[in-house]
ROGU-778788 format. One record per atom (N, C-alpha, C, O, CB): residue in three letters; x negated, y, z negated. Coordinates in pm, whole numbers, plus 50000, padded with zeros to 5 digits. Atoms other than C-alpha are relative to their C-alpha. Glycine has a CB too. Layout:
REM ROGU-778788
alaXYZ/...
REM end
This chain:
REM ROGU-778788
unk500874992250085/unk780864370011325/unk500545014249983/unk500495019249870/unk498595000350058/unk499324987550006/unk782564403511401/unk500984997649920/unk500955004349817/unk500435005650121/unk498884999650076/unk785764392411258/unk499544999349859/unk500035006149769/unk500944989350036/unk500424996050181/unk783814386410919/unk499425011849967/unk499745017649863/unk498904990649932/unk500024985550105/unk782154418310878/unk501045009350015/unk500845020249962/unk498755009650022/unk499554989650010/unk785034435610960/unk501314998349872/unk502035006749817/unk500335004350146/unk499455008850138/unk786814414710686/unk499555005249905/unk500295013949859/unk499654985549980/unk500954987450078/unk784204430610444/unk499955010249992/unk499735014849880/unk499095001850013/unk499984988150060/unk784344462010494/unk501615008750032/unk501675021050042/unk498625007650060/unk498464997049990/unk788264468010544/unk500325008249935/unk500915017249994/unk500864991249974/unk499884991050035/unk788494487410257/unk499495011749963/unk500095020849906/unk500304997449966/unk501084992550014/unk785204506010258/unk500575009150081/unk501065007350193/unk498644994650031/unk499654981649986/unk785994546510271/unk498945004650042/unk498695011050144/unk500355009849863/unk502154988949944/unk782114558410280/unk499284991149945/unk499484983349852/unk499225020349903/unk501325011950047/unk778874540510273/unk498535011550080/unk498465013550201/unk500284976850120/unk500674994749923/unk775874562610339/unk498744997049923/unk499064996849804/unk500405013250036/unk501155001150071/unk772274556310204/unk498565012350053/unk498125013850167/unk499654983250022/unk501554989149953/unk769044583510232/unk498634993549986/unk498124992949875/unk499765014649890/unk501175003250021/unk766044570210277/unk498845009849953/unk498515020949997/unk499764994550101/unk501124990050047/unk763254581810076/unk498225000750052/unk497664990650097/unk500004997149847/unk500825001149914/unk760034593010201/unk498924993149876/unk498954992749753/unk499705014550088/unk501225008550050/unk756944573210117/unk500334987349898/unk499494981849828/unk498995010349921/unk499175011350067/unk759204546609952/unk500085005549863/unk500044996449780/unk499304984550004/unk500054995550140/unk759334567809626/unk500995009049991/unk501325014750094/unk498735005749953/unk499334993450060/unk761594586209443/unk500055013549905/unk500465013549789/unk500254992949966/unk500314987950075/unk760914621509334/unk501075005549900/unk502245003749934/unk499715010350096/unk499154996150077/unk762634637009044/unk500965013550053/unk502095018050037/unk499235001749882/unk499404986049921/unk763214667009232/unk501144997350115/unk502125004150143/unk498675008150085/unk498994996749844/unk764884654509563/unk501374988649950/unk501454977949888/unk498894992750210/unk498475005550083/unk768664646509492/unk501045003350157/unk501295013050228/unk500645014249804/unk499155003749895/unk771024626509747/unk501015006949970/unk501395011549863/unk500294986550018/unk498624986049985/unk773934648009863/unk500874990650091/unk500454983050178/unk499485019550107/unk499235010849950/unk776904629909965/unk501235007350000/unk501505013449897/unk499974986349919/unk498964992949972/unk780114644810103/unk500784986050045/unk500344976850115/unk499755013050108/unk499295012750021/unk783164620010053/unk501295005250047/unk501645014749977/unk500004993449845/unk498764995449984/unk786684626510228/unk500804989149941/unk500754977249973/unk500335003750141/unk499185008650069/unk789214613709990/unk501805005750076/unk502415016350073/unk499655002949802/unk498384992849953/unk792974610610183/unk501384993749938/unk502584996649938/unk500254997950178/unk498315008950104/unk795034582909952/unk499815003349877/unk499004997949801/unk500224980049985/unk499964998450150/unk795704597709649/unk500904988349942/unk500884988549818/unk500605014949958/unk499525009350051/unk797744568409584/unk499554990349972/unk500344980949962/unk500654997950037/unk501175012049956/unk794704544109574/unk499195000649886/unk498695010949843/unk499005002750146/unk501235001650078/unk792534531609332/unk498854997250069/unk498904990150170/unk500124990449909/unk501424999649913/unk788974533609449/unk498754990849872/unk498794990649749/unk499435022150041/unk501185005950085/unk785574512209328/unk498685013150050/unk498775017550165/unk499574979750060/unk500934986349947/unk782404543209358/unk498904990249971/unk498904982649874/unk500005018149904/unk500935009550027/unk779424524509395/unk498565008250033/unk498445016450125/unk500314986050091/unk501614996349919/unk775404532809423/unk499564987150067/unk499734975050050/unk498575004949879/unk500645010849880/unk773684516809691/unk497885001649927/unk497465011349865/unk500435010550249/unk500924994350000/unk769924513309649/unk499354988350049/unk499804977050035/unk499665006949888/unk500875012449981/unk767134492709787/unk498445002249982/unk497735011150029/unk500244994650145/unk501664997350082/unk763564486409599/unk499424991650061/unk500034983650133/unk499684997349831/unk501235008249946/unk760314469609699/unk499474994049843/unk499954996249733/unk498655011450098/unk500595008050111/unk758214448809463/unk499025007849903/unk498545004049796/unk499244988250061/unk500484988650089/unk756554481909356/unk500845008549915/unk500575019949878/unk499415008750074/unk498944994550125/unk759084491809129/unk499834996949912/unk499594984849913/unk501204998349991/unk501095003450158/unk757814489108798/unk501394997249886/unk501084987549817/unk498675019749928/unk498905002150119/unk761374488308534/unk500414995150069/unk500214994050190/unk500825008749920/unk498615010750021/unk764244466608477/unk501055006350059/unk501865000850133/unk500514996549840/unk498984992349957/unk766304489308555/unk500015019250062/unk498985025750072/unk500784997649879/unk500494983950004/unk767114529808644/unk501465007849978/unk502665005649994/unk499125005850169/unk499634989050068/unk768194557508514/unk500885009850104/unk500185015050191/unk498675006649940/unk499824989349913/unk770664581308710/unk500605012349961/unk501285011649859/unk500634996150094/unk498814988150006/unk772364616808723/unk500814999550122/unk500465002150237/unk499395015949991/unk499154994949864/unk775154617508936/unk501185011749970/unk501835009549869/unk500864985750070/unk499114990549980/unk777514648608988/unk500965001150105/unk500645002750223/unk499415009150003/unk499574998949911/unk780834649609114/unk500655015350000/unk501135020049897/unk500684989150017/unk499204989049952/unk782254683609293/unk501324994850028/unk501484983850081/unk499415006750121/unk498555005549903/unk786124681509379/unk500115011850080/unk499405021850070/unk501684996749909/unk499464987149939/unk787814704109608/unk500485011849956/unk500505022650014/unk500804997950057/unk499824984350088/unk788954728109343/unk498725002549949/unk498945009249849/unk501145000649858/unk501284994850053/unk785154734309249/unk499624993449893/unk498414994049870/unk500005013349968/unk500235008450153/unk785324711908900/unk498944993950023/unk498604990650136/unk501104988849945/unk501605008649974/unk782094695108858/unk499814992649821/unk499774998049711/unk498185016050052/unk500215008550115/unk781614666308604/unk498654991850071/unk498464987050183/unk501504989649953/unk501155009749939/unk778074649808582/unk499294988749867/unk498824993349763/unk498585012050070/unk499895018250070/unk777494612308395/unk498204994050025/unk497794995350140/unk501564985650141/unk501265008550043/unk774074595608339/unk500864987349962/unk501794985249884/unk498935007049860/unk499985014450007/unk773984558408416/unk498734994350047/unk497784997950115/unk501104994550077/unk501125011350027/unk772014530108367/unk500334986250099/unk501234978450071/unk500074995049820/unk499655006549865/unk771994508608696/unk498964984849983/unk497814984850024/unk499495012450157/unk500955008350044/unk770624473408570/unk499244992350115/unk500124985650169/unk500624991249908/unk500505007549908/unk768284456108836/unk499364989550017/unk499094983350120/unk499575004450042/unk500275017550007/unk766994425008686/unk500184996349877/unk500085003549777/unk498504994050038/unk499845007250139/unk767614402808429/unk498954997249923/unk497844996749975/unk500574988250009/unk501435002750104/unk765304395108113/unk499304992650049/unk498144996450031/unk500104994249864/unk501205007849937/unk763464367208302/unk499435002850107/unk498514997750171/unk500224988750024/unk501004994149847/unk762744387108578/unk500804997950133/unk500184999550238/unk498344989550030/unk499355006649918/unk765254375608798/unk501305015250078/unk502205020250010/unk500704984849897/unk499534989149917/unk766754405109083/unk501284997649976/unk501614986250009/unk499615000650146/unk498614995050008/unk770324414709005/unk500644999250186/unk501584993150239/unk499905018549921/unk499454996349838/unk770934422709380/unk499594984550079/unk499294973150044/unk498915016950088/unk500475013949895/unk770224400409684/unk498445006150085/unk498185015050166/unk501654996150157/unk501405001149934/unk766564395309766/unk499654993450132/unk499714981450158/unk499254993549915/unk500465004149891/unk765404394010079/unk498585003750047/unk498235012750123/unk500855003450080/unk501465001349959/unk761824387210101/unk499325012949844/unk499405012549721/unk499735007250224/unk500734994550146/unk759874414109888/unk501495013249988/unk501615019449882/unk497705009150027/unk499084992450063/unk762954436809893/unk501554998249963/unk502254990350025/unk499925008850062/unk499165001050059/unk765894442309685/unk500975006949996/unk500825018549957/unk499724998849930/unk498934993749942/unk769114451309773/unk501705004349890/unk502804998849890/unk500244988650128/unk498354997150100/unk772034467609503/unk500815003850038/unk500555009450145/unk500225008049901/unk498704997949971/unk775614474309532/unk500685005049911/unk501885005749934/unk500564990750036/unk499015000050124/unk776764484709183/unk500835008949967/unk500615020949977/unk499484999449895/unk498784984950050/unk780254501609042/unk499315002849869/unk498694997049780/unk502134995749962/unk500314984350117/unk779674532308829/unk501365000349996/unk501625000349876/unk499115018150060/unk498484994850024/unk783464537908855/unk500804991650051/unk500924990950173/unk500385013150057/unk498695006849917/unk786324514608901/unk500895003049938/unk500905004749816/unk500164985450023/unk499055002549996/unk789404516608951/unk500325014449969/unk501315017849904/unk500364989149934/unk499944982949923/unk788894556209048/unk501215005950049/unk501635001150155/unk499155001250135/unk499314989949938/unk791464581509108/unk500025010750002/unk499665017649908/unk500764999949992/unk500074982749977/unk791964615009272/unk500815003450004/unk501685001250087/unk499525006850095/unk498624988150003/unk794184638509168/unk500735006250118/unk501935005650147/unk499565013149934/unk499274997949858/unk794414654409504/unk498674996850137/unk497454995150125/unk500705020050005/unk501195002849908/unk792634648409837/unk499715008950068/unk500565017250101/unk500074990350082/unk501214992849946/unk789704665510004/unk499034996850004/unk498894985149969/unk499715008749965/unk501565004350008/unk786014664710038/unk499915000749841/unk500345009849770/unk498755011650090/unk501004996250160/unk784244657109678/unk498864996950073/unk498634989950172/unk500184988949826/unk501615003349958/unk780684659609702/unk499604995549884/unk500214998649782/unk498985012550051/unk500855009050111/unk778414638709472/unk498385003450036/unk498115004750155/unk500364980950018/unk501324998050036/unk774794645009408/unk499744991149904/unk500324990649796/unk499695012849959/unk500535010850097/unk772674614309271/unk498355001749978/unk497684998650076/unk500364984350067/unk501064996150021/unk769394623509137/unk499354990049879/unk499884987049772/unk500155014349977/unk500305012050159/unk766844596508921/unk499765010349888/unk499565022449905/unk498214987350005/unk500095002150141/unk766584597908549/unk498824995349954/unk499114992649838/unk500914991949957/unk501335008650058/unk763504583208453/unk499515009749918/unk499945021149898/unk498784994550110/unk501294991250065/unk760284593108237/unk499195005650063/unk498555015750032/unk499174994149930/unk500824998349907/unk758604593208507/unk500575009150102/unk501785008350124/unk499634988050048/unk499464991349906/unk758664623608796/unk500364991350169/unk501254992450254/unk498785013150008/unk499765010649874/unk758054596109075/unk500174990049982/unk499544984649892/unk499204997850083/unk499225017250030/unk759944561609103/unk499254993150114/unk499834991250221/unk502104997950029/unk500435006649905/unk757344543709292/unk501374986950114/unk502574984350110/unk498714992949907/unk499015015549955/unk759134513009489/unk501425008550025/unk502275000549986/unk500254984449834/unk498814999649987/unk762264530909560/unk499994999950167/unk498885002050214/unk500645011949918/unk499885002249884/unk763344526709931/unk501395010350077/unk501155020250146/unk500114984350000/unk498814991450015/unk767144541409965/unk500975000549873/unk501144991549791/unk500794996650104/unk498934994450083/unk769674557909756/unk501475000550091/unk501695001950211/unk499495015849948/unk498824998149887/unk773184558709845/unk501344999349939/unk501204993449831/unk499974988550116/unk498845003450063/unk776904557809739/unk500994998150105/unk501205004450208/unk500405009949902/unk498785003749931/unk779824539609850/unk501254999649932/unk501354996949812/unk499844988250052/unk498795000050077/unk783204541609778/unk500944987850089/unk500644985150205/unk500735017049995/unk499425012149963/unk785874510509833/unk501275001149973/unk501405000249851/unk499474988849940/unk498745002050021/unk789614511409845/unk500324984249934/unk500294973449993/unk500665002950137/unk499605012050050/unk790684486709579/unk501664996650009/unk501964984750012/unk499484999949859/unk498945001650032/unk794234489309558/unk501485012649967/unk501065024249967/unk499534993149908/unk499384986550063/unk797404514809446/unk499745002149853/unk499174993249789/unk501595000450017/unk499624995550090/unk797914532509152/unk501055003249872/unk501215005949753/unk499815003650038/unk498035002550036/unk801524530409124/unk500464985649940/unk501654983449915/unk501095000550170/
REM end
C-alpha cells in the first residue's frame, strides 16, 4: 500500500488545501499559497484542489487566482472549475455526501526562473458566500521536461 501512494505522488511538488470555516466560502477570504519552484527545466500540471458537501448549490465555480513570481510580476486569470455534469452527476470522486476535485488550470507550465511564486485563489461567484464549500487548495505536479 505504501509503495502505491508513493507511486502517485512521485511527481507531486506542492499539495496544500485550507480549510474553510463553517464549510463556506467567503468572497473576502483568499487562499495564499507559497510554491518553491527548483526545475526550470520541467513542465509542470497547476491544479486546484477543492472539496464540497451536498450544500453547494451550482454546477460549477467561479475563480480568481493570482500568480506572484520572484521578480514581483503578478498575472491574475478567472476560471471556471466544472463540478458536475448536466445530469447531475459529480465530476470528482464522491465519497458519501462529499466531493472531492483535482482539476488543471495550467498544463504543461513553465518557469522562467526558480524561486518561491505565491498564488492567491479567491471565489468568483454572484454570490458573497459559497455555502457547501469545505477546502480550497492548489497543487502543482511535475509532468515532464521542456527540452
Amino acid at each position: 500500500m505504501v509503495l502505491l501512494l508513493s507511486a502517485c505522488t512521485g511527481n507531486l511538488v506542492y499539495d496544500k488545501n485550507l480549510t474553510m470555516p463553517d464549510k463556506q466560502w467567503h468572497w473576502q477570504q483568499r487562499g495564499e499559497f507559497e510554491v518553491a519552484v527548483d526545475d526550470t527545466t520541467a513542465t509542470y500540471d497547476l491544479l486546484i484542489n477543492t472539496r464540497i458537501n451536498r450544500n453547494y448549490p451550482f454546477a460549477n465555480m467561479w475563480i480568481m487566482m493570482q500568480e506572484r513570481t520572484p521578480d514581483g510580476d503578478s498575472s491574475l486569470i478567472r476560471l471556471e472549475l466544472p463540478l458536475f455534469a448536466p445530469d447531475g452527476q459529480p465530476l470528482g470522486v464522491s465519497k458519501g455526501t462529499v466531493f472531492e476535485y483535482r482539476i488543471p488550470v495550467q498544463k504543461s507550465k513553465t518557469y522562467a526562473r526558480s524561486g518561491l511564486y505565491k498564488y492567491s485563489v479567491e471565489q468568483n461567484m454572484r454570490i458573497n458566500t459559497l455555502p457547501g464549500v469545505l477546502d480550497v487548495g492548489i497543487a502543482l505536479e511535475k509532468t515532464g521536461e521542456k527540452f
